[in-house]
PDB file with SEQRES, HELIX, SHEET and CRYST1 records, atoms N, CA, C and O in Angstrom:
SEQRES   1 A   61  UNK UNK UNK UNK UNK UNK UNK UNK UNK UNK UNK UNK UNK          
SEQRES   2 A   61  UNK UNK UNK UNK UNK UNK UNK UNK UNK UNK UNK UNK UNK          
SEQRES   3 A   61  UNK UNK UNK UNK UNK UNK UNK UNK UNK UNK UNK UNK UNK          
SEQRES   4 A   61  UNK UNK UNK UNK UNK UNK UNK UNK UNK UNK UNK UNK UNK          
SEQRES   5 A   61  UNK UNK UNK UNK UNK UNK UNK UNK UNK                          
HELIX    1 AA1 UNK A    2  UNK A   11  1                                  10    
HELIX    2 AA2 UNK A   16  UNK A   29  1                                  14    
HELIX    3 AA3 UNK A   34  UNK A   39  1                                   6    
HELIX    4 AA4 UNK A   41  UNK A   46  1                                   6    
HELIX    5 AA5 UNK A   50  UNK A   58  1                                   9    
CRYST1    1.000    1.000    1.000  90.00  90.00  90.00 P 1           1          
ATOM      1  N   UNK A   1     192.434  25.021-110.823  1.00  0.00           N  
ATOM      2  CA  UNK A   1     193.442  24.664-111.795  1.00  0.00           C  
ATOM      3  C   UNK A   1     194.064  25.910-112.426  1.00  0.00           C  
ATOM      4  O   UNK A   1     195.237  25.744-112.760  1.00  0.00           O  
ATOM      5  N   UNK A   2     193.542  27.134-112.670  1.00  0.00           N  
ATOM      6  CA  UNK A   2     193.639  28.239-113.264  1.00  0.00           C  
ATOM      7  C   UNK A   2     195.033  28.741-111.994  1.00  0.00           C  
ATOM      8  O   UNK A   2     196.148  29.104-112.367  1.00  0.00           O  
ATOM      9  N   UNK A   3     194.724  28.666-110.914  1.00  0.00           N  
ATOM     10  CA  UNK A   3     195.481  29.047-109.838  1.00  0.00           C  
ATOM     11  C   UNK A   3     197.156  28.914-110.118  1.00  0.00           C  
ATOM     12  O   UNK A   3     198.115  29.685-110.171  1.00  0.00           O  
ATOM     13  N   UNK A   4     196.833  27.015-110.310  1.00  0.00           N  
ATOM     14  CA  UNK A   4     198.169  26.242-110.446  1.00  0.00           C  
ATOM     15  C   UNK A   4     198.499  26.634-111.381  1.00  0.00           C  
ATOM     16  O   UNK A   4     199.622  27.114-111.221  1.00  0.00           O  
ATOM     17  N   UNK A   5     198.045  26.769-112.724  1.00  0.00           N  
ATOM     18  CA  UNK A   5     198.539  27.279-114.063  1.00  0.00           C  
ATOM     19  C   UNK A   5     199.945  28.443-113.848  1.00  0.00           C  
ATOM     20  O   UNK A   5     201.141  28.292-114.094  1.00  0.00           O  
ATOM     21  N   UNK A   6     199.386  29.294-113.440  1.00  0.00           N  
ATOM     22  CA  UNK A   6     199.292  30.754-113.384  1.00  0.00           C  
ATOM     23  C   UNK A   6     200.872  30.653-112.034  1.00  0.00           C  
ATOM     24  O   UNK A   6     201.825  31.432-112.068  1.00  0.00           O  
ATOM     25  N   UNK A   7     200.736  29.729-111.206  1.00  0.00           N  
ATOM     26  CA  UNK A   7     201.598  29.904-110.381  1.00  0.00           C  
ATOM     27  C   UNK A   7     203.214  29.110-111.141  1.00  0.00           C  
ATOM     28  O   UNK A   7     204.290  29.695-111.266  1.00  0.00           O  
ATOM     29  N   UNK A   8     202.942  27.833-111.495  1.00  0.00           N  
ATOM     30  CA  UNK A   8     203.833  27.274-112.612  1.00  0.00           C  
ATOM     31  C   UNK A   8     204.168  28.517-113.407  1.00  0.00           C  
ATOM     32  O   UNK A   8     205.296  28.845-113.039  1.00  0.00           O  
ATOM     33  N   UNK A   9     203.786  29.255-114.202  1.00  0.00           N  
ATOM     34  CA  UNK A   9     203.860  29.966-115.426  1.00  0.00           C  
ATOM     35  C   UNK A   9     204.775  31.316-114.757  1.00  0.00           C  
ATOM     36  O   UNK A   9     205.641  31.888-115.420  1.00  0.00           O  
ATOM     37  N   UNK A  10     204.425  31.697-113.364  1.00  0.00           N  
ATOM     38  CA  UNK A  10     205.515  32.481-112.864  1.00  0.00           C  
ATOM     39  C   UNK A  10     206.718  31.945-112.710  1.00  0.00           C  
ATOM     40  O   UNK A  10     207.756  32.558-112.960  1.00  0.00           O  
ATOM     41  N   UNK A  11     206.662  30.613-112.235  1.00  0.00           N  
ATOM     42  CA  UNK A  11     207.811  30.075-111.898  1.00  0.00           C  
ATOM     43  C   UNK A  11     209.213  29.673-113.163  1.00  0.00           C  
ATOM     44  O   UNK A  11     210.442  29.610-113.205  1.00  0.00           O  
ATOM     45  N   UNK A  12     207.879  29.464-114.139  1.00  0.00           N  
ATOM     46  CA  UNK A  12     209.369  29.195-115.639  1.00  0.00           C  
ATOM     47  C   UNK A  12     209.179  30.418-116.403  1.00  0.00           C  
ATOM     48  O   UNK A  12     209.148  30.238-117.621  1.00  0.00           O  
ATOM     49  N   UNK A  13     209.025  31.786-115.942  1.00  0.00           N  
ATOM     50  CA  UNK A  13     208.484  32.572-116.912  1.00  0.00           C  
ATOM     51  C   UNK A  13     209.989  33.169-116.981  1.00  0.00           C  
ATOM     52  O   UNK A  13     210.394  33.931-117.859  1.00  0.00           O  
ATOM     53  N   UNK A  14     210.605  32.765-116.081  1.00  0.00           N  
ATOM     54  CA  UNK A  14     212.634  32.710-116.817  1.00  0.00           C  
ATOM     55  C   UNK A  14     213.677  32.664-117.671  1.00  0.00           C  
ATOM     56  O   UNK A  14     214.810  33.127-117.802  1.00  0.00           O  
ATOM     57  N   UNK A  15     212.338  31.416-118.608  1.00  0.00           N  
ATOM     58  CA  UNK A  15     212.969  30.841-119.955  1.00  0.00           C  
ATOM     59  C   UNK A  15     211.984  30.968-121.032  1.00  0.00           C  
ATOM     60  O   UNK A  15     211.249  29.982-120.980  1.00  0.00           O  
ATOM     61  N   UNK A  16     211.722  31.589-121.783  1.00  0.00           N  
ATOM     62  CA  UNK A  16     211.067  31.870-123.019  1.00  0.00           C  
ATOM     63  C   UNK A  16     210.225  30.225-123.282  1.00  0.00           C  
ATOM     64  O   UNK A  16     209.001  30.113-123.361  1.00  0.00           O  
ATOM     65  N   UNK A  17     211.325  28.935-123.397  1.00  0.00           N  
ATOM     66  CA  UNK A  17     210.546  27.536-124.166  1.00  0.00           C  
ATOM     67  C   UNK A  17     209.873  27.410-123.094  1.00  0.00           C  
ATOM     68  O   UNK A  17     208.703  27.788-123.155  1.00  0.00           O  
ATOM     69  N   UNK A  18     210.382  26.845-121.775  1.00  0.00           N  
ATOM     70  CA  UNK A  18     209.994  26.348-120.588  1.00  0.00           C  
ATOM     71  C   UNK A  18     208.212  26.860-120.611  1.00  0.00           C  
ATOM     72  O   UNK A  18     207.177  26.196-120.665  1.00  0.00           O  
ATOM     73  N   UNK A  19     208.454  28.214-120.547  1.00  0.00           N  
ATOM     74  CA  UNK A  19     207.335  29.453-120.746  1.00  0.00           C  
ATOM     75  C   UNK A  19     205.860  28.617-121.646  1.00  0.00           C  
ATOM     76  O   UNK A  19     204.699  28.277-121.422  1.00  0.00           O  
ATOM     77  N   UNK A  20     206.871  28.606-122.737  1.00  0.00           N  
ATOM     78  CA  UNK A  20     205.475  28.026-123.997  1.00  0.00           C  
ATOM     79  C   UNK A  20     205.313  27.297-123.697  1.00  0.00           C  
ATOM     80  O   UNK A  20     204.111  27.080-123.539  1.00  0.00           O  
ATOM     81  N   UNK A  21     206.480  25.935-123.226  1.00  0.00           N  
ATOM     82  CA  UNK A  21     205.885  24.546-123.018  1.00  0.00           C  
ATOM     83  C   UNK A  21     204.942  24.647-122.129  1.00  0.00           C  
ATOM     84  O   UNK A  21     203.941  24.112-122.608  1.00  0.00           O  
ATOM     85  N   UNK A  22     204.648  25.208-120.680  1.00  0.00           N  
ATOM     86  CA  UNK A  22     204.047  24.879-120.077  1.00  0.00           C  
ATOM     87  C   UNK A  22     202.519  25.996-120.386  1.00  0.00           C  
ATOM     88  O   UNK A  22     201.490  25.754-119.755  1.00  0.00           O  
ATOM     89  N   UNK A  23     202.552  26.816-121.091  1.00  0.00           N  
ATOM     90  CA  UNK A  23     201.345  27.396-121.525  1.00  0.00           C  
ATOM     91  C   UNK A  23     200.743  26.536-122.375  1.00  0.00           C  
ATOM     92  O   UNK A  23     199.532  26.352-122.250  1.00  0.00           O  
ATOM     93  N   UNK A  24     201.469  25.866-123.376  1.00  0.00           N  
ATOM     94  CA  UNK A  24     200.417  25.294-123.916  1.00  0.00           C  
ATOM     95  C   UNK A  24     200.114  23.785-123.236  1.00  0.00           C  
ATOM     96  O   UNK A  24     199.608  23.012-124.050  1.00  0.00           O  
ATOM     97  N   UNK A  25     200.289  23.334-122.160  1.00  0.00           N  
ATOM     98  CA  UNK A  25     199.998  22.410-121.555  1.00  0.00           C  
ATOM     99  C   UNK A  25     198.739  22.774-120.766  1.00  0.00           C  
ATOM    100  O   UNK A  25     197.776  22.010-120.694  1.00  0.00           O  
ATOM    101  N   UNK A  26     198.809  24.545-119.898  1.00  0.00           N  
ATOM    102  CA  UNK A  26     197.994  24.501-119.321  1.00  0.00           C  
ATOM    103  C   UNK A  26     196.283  24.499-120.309  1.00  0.00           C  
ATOM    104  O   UNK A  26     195.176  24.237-119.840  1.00  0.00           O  
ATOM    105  N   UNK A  27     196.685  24.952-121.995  1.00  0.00           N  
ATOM    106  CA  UNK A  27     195.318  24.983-122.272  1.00  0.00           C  
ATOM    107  C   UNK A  27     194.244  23.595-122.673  1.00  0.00           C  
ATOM    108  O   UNK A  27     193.024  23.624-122.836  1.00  0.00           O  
ATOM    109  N   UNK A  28     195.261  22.319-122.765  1.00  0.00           N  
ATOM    110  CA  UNK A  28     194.837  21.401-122.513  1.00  0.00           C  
ATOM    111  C   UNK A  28     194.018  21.065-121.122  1.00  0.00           C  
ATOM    112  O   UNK A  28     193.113  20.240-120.995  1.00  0.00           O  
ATOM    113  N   UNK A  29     194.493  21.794-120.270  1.00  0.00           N  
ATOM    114  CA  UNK A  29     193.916  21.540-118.512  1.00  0.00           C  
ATOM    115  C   UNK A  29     192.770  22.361-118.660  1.00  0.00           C  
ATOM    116  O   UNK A  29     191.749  21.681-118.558  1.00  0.00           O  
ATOM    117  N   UNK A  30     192.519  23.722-118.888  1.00  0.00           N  
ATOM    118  CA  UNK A  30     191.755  24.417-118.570  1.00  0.00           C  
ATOM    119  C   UNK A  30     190.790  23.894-119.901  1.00  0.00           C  
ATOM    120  O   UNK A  30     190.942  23.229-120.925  1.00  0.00           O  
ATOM    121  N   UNK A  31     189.133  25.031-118.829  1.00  0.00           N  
ATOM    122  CA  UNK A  31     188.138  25.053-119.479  1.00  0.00           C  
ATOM    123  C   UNK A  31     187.725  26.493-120.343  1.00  0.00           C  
ATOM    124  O   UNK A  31     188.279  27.458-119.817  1.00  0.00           O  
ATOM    125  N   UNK A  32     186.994  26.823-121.389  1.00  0.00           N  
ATOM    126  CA  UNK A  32     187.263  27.890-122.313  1.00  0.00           C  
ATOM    127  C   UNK A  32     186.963  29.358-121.661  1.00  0.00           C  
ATOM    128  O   UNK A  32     187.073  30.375-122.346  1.00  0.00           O  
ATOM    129  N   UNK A  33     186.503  29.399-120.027  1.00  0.00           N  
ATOM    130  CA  UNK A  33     186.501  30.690-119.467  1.00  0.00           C  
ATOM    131  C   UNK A  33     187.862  30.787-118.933  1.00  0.00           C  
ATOM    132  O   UNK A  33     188.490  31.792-119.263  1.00  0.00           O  
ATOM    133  N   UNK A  34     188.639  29.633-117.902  1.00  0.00           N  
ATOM    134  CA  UNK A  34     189.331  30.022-117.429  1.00  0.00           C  
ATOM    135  C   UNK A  34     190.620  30.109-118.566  1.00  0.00           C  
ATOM    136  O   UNK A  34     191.687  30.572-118.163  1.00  0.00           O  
ATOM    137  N   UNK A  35     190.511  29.686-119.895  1.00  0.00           N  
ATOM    138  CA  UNK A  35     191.809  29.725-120.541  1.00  0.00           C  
ATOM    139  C   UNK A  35     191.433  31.455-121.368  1.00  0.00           C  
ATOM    140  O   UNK A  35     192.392  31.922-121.982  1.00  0.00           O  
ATOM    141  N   UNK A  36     190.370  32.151-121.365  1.00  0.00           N  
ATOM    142  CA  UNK A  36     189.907  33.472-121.722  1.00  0.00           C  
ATOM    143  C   UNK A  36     191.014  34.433-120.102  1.00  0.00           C  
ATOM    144  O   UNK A  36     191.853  35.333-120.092  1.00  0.00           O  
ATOM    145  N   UNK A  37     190.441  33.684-119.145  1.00  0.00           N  
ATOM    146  CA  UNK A  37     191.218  34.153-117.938  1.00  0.00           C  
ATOM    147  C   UNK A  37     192.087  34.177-117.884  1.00  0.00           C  
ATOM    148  O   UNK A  37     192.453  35.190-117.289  1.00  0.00           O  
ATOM    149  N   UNK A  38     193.364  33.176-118.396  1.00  0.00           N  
ATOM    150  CA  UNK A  38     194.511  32.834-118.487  1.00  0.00           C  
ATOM    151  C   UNK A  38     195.174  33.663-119.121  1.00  0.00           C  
ATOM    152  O   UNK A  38     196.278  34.013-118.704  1.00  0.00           O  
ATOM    153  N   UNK A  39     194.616  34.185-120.329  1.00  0.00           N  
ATOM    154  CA  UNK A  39     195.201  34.340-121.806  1.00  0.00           C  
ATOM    155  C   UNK A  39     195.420  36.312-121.669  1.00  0.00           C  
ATOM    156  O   UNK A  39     196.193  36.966-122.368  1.00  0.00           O  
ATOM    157  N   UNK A  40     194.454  36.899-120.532  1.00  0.00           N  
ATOM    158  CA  UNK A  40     194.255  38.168-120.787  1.00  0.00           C  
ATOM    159  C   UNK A  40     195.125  38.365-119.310  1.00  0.00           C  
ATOM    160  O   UNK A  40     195.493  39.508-119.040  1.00  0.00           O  
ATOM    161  N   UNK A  41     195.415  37.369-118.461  1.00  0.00           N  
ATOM    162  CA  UNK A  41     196.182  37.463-117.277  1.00  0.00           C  
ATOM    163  C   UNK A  41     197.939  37.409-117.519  1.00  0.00           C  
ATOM    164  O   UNK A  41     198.825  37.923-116.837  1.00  0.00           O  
ATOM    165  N   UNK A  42     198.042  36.435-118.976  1.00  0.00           N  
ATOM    166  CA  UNK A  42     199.561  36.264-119.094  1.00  0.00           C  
ATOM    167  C   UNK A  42     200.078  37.391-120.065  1.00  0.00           C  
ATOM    168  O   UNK A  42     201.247  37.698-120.298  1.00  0.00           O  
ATOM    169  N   UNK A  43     198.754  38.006-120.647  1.00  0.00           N  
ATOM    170  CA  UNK A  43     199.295  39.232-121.625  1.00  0.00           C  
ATOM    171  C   UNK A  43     199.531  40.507-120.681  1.00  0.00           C  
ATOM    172  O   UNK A  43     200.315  41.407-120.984  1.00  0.00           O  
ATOM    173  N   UNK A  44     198.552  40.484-119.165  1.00  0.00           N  
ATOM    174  CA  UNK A  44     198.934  41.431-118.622  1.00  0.00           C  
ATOM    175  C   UNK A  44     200.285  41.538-117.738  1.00  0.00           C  
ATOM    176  O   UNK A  44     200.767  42.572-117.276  1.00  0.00           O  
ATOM    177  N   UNK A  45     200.807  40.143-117.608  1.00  0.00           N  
ATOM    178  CA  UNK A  45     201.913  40.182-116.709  1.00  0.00           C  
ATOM    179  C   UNK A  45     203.329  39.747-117.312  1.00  0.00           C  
ATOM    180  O   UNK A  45     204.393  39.987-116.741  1.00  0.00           O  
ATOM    181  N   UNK A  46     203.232  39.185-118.339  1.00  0.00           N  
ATOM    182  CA  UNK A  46     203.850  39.125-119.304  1.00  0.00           C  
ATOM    183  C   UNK A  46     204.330  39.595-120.828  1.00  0.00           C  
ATOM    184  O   UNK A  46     204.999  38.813-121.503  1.00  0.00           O  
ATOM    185  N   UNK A  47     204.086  40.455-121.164  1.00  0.00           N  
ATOM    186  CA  UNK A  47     203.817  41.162-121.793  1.00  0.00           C  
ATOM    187  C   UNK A  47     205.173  41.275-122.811  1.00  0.00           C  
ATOM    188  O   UNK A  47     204.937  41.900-123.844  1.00  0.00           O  
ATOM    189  N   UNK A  48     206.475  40.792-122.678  1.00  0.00           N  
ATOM    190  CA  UNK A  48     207.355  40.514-123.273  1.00  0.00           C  
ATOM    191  C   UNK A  48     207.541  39.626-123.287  1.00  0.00           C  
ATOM    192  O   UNK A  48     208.729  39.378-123.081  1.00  0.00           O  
ATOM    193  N   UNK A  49     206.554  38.322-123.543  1.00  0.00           N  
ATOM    194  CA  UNK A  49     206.165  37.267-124.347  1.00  0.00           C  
ATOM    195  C   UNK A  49     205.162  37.457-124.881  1.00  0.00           C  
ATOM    196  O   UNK A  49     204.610  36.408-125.212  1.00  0.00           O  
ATOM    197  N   UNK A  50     204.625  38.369-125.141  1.00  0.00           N  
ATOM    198  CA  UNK A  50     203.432  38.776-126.105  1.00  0.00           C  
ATOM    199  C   UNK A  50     203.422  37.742-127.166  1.00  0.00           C  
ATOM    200  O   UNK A  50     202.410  37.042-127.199  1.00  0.00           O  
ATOM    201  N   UNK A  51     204.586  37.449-128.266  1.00  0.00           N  
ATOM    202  CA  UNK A  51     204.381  36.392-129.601  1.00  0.00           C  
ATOM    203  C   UNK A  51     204.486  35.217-128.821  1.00  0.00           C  
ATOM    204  O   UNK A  51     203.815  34.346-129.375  1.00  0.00           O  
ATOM    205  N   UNK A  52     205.017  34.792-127.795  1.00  0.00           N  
ATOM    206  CA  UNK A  52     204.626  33.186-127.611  1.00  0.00           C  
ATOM    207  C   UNK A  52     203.289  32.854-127.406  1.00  0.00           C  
ATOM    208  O   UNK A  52     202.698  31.852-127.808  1.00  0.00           O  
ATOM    209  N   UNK A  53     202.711  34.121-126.505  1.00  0.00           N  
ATOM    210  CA  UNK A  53     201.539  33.920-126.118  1.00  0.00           C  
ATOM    211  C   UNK A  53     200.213  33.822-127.081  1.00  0.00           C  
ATOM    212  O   UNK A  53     199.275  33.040-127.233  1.00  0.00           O  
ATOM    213  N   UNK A  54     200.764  35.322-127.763  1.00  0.00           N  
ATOM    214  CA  UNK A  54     199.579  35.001-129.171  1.00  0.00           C  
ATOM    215  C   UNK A  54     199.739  33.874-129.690  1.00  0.00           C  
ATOM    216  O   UNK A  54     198.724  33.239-129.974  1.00  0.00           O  
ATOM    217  N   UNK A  55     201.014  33.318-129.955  1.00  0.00           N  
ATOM    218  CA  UNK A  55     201.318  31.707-131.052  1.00  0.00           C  
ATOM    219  C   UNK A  55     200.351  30.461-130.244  1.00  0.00           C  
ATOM    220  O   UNK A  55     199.437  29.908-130.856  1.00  0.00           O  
ATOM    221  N   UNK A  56     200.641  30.156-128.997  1.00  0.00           N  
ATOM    222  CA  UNK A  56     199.830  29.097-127.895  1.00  0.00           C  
ATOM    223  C   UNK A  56     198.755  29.201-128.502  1.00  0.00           C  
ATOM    224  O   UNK A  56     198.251  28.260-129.115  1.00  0.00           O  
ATOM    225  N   UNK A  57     198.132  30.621-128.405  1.00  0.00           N  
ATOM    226  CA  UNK A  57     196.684  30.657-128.537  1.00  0.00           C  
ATOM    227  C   UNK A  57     196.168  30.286-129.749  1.00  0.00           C  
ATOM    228  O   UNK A  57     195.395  29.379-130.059  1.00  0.00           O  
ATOM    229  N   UNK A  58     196.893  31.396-130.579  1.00  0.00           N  
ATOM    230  CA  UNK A  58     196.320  30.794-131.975  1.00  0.00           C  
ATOM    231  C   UNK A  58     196.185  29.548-132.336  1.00  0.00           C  
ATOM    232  O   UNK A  58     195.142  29.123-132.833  1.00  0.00           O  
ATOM    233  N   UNK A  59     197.427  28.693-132.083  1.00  0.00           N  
ATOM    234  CA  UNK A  59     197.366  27.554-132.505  1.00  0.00           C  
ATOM    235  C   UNK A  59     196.701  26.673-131.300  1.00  0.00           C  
ATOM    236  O   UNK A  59     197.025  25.485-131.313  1.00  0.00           O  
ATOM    237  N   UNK A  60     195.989  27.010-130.464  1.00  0.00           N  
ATOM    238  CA  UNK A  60     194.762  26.019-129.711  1.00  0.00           C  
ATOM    239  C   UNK A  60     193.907  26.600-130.386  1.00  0.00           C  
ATOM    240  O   UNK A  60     193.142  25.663-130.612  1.00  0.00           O  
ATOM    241  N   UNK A  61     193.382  27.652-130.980  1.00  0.00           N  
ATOM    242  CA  UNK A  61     192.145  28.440-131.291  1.00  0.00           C  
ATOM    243  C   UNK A  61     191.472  27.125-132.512  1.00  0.00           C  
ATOM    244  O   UNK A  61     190.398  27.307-133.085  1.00  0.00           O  
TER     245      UNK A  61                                                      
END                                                                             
């Protein structure tokens, strides 16, 4: 599931909302290693969504 996440998340990483919407969908899917996996994978490849990404998180945290 981490796979699919991650492959979706390239695919709308186009549009900033698209982006969040589907990040915070995937942390509903995932389990609390692979969303640790997720979270240090979309800061490394994404990295100019840094505040959406921190916001997702925080607000699943």
């Amino acid at each position: 599931m981490l796979n699919f996440c991650k492959k979706i998340l390239n695919k709308v990483s186009f549009d900033p909302r698209l982006f969040k919407k589907e990040l915070a969908k995937s942390t509903k899917w995932l389990n609390k290693k692979d969303l640790a996996n997720l979270k240090i994978w979309a800061l490394t490849y994404f990295a100019h969504y840094r505040l959406i990404i921190k916001d997702v998180f925080d607000n699943f945290s």
